[in-house]
N, C-alpha and C positions, 0 to 999 in steps of 0.2 A: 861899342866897338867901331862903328859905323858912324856915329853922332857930328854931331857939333861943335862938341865940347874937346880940346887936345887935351886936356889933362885925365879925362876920362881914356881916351881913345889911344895914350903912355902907360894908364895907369891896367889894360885890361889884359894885357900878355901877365901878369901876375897872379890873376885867376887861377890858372889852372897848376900855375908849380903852388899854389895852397894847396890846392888838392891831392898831387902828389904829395906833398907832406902831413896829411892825414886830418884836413880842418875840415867840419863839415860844409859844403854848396855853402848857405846863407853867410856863413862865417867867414868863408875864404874871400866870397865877393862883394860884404862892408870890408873886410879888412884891404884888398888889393883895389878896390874904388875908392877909398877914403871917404865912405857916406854913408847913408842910413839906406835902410829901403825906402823909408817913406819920401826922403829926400830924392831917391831914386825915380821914386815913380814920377813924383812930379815933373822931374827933369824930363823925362821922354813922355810922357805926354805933353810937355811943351813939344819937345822936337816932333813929334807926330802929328800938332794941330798946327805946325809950321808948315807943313807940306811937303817940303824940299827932304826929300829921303838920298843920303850920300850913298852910291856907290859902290859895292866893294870891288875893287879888282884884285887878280890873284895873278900870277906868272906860274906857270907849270912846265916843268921838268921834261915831262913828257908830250908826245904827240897824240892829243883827244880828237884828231878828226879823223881816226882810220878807225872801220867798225870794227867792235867787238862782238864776237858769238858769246852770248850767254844761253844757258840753259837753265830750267827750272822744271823746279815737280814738286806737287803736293805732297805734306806732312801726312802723317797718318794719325789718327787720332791719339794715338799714346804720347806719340813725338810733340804733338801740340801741348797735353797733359805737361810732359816733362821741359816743356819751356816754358811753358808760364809758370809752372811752379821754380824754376831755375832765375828768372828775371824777380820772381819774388822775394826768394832768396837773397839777390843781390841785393837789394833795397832794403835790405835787414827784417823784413815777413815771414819769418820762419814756420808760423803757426798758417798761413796761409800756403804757405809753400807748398807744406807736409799734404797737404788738401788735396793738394792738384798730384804731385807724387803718390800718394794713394790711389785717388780715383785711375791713376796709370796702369799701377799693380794692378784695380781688380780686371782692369777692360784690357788686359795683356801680360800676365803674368808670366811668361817666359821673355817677355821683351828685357834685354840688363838697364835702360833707362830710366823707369823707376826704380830699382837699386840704386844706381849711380844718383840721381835725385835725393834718395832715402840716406846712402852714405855722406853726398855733400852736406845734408841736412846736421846729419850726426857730428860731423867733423865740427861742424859751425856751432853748434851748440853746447860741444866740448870747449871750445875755443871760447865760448863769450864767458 
């Protein structure tokens, strides 16, 4: 994206409308590089044992130099349970998933989290 090379650096906004149109990661990015992996890697390890690392600049819309208030607060064990089995999910781990959405159920059984976990599962599984 960053590189050396312009016709990689034309060729990388393509990326991700593959992806939008349902190619898996490896597949969207030989097809929208026009390359191999193998050919890939080589090319940026040259560009890394070059030295010379380009840049990105970015123009923003908005104004990043006035502070923002954020807050935070710790997950509670289940919540943690029902994301990792959630991210798991996503990634197509449905049998990993269901692990972690269990372990939710027994350490919080009135919590709707692992349901909703347990249901997303069901849905996906109906669907594959």
């Amino acid at each position: 994206m960053a590189g050396d090379n312009p016709a990689y650096k034309a060729r990388f906004g393509q990326f991700t409308q593959l992806l939008r149109q349902g190619q898996f990661p490896e597949q969207a990015f030989t097809n929208a590089m026009q390359t191999t992996l193998p050919v890939m890697e080589t090319e940026l390890r040259r560009y890394l044992k070059a030295g010379r690392l380009t840049p990105i600049e970015l123009a923003l819309k908005a104004d990043i130099s006035s502070p923002i208030t954020l807050t935070t607060r710790p997950i509670t064990p289940v919540e943690n349970y029902f994301r990792l089995g959630d991210e798991l999910l996503r990634i197509h781990r449905p049998d990993a998933a269901e692990v972690y959405f269990k372990q939710a159920q027994k350490l919080a059984p009135a919590s709707p989290l692992p349901y909703e976990g347990l249901g997303l599962l069901a849905a996906e599984r109906k669907t594959a």
